[in-house]
C-alpha positions in Angstrom: 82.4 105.6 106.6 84.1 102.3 107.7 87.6 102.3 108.9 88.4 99.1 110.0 91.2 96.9 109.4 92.1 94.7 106.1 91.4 91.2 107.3 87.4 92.5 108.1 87.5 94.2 104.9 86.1 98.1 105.9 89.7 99.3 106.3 92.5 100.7 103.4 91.6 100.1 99.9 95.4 99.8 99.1 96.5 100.9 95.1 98.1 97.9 94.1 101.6 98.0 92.2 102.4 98.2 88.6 105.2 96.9 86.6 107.3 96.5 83.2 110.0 94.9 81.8 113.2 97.8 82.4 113.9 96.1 78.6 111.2 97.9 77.4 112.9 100.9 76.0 115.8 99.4 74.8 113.8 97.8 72.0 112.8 100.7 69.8 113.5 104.4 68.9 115.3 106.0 66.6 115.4 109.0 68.8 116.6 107.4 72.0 119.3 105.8 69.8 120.8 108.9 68.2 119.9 111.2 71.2 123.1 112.8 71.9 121.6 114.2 76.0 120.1 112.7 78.6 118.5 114.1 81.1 120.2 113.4 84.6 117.2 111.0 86.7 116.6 112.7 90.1 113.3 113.5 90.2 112.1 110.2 90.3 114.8 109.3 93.2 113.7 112.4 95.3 109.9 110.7 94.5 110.6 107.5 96.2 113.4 108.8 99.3 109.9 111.3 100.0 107.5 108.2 99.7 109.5 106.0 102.6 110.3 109.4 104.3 106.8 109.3 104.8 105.9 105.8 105.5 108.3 106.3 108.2 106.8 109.4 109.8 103.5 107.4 109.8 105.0 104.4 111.6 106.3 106.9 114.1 102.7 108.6 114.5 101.2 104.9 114.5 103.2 103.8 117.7 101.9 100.3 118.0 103.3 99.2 121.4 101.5 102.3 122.7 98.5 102.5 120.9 97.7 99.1 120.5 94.7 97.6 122.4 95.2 93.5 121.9 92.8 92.9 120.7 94.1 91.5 117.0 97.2 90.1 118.8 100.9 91.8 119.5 102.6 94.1 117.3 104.7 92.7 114.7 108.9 93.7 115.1 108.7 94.7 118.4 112.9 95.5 118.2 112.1 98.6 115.9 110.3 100.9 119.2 107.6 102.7 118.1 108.3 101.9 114.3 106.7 98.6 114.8 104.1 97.1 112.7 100.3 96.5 113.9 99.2 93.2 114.1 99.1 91.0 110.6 95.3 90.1 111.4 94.9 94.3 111.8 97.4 95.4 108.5 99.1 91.8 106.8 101.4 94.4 104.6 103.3 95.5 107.5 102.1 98.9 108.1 99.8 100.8 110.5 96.7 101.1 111.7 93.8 102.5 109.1 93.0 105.0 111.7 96.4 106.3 111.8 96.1 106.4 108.2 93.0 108.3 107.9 94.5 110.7 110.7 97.3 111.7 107.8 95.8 112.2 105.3 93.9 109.0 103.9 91.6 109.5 101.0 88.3 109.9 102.4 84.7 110.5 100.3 83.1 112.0 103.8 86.0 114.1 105.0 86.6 115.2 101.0 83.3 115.9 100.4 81.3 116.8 103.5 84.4 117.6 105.6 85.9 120.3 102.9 88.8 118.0 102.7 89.9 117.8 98.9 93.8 118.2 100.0 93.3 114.3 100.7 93.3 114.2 96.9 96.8 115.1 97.2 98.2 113.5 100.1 96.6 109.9 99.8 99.2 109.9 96.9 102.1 109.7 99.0 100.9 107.7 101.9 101.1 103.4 101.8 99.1 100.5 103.6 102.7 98.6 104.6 106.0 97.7 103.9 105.0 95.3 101.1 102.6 98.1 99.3 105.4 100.8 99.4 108.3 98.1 97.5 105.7 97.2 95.7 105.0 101.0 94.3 108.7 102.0 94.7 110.0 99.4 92.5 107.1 100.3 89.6 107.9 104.1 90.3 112.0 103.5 89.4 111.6 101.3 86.5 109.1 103.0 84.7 110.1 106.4 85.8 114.0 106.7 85.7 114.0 106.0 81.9 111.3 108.7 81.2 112.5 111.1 82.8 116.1 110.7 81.1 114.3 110.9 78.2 111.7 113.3 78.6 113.0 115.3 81.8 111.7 115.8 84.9 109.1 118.6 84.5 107.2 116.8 82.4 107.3 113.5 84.0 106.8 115.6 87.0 103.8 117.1 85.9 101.9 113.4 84.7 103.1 112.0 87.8 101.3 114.2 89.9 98.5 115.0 87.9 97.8 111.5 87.3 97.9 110.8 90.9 95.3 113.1 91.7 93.0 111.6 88.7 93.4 108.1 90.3 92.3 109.9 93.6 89.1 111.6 91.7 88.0 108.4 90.2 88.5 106.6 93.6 86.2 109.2 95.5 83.5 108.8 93.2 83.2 105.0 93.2 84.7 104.2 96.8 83.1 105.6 99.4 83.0 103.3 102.5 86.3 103.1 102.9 89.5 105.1 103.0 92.5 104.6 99.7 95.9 105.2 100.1 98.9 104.1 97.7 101.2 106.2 94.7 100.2 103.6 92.3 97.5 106.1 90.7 100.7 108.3 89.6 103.0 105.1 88.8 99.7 103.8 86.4 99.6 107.3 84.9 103.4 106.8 84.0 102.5 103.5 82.4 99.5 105.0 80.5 102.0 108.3 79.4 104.4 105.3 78.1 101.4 103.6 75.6 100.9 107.2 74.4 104.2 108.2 73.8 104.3 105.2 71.6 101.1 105.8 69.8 102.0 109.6 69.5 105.8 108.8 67.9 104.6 105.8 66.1 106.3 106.3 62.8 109.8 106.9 64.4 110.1 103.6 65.6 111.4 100.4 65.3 110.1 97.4 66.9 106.9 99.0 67.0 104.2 95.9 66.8 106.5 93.9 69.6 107.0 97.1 71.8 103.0 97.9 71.6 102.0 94.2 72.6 104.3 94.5 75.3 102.9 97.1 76.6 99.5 96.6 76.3 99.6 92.6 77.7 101.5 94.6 81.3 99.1 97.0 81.4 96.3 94.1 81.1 98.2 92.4 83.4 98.3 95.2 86.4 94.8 96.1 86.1 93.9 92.9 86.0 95.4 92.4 89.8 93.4 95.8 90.7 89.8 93.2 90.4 91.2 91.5 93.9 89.7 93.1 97.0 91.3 95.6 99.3 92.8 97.0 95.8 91.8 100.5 94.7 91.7 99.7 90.9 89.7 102.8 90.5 92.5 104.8 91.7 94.5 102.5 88.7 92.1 103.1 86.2 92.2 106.8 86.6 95.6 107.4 87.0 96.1 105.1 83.6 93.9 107.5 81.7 95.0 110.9 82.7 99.0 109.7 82.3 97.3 108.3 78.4 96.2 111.6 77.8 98.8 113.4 79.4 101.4 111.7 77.1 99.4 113.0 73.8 100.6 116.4 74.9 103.9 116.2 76.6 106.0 113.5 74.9 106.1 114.2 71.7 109.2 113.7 69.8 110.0 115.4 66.6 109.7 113.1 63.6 112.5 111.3 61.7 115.1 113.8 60.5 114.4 116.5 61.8 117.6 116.4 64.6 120.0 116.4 61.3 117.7 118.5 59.4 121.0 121.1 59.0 122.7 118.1 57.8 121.7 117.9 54.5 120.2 119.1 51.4 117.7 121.7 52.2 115.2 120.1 49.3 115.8 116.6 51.4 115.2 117.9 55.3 112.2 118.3 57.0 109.9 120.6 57.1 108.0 120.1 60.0 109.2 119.1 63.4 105.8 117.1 64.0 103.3 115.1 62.1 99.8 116.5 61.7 98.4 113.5 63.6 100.4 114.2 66.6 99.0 117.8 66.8 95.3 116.3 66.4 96.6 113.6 69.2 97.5 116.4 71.4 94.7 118.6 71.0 92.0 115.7 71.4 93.8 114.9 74.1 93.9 118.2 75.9 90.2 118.8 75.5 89.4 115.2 77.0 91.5 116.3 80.0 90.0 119.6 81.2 86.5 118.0 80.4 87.6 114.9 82.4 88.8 116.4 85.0 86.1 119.2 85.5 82.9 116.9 85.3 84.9 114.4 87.6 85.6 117.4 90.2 82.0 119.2 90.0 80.0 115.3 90.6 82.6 114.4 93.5 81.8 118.1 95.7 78.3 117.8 94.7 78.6 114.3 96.7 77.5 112.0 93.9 78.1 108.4 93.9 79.5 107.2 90.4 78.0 103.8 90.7 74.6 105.6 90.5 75.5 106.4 86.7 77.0 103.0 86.1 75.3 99.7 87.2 78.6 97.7 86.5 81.9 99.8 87.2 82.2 98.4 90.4 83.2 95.2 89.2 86.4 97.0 87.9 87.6 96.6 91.0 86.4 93.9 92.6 85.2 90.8 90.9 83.0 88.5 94.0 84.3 85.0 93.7 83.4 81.9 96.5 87.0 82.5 97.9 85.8 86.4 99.2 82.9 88.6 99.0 83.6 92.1 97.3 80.1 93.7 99.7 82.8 93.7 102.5 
């Protein structure tokens, strides 16, 4: 397996960055309007002060002025010691070597698969290709995720963060396998996913609805669109987007309007039910897609299969060859 540098194209396949207007929620609910409690936000902030706690351990492993050879020029902010960044013809993001990458943790097909690796699954989650890749992902992760978990709380936002990182990582590992993937954005585009859910699942109890859903869906279209430029890991974006869809059907429900001031009046006016029959279909189609998802993905990757074997076409999801580069790289 290749692990070269960026500019030669066998290096990091780095999970691009998502984004969304922090307007977004403001527009719509009835429930977030009436909602007397918040949740307090520091899950979220413990996620990002953990993601550059790491970045900076790796610089510290990476130790340019010692480890580097020359041969791709000096390394880049000498003043910082050890901290400094490899060359920008090596790693242009500001960051450090691949092979300090793969050293910590880098999501590998051989080392997952032949090497009994799969804790890369996990760990490729929290590492980043540079500087620019970790703002990049940071920014996404406290938009998007301060306001659900105020909302939602932080177990649950907990739980589709994580578990939609490691389906980005599954879907990487089956369709990338000459190169190594690092990057959070899997999780951040599982958050993102969770959000167009959340709105589909509590449909009827709010406002804005037909604005809020375009919104949505013309970001989303937006963010995976970026993931077709190379060096990106779109698969890592595509399956993080789906299990955080999913994910959403079963832990952000909201109970349906009325039923917070159900003791408030008439008992032949309130609410019988605290959810609609179409969110329990939601969640339980949902649920099922999941656990088969997530097992067939699992047994094909440790039985070593390639997923572009099984699909002639997916791996222009995440790299589209145009005359200015060459997606073979």
């Amino acid at each position: 397996m290749a692990s070269g540098d960026l500019e030669r194209g066998g290096g990091t396949k780095n999970r691009g960055n998502s984004s969304y207007p922090p307007g977004y929620f403001s527009t719509s609910s009835y429930y977030a309007e009436t909602s007397e409690y918040q949740w307090t936000s520091w899950l979220v902030p413990m996620f990002v002060v953990a993601n550059v706690a790491v970045f900076i351990v790796v610089m510290s492993v990476n130790n340019c002025p010692k480890n580097n050879l020359g041969f791709e020029g000096g390394c880049v902010a000498k003043f910082l010691g050890r901290l400094s960044f490899q060359p920008l013809k090596e790693n242009p993001l500001f960051g450090p070597s691949s092979s300090t990458l793969e050293k910590l943790g880098a999501l590998e097909w051989d080392k997952v698969v032949h090497g009994h690796q799969g804790w890369r699954l996990v760990t490729c989650i929290w590492l980043h290709a540079g500087v620019i890749h970790l703002l990049a992902n940071m920014l996404s992760l406290v938009f998007i995720g301060i306001r659900l978990e105020q909302q939602f709380g932080f177990v649950r936002v907990g739980i589709i963060y994580l578990v939609s990182g490691l389906g980005g990582s599954i879907l990487s590992s089956l369709f990338i396998q000459r190169n190594i993937s690092v990057g959070a954005s899997g999780a951040v585009f599982g958050l993102l996913g969770a959000m167009l859910s959340e709105l589909l699942t509590n449909w009827s109890i709010y406002t804005n609805k037909a604005a809020a859903l375009f919104t949505l869906v013309v970001i989303i279209a937006i963010n995976l669109a970026v993931g077709i430029l190379p060096h990106v890991d779109n698969f890592a974006h595509i399956g993080g987007f789906l299990a955080g869809f999913l994910l959403g059907f079963v832990f952000l429900l909201r109970p349906q309007f009325g039923w917070m001031e159900r003791q408030n009046v008439p008992a032949e006016a309130r609410v019988k039910s605290k959810h609609k029959a179409y969110q329990y279909v939601y969640l339980l189609v949902a649920l099922v897609l999941l656990i088969v998802g997530f097992t067939v993905g699992l047994v094909m990757l440790f039985r070593g299969e390639n997923g572009n074997d099984h699909c002639s076409w997916c791996h222009y999801l995440s790299c589209v060859p145009t005359s200015r580069w060459n997606c073979g790289n």
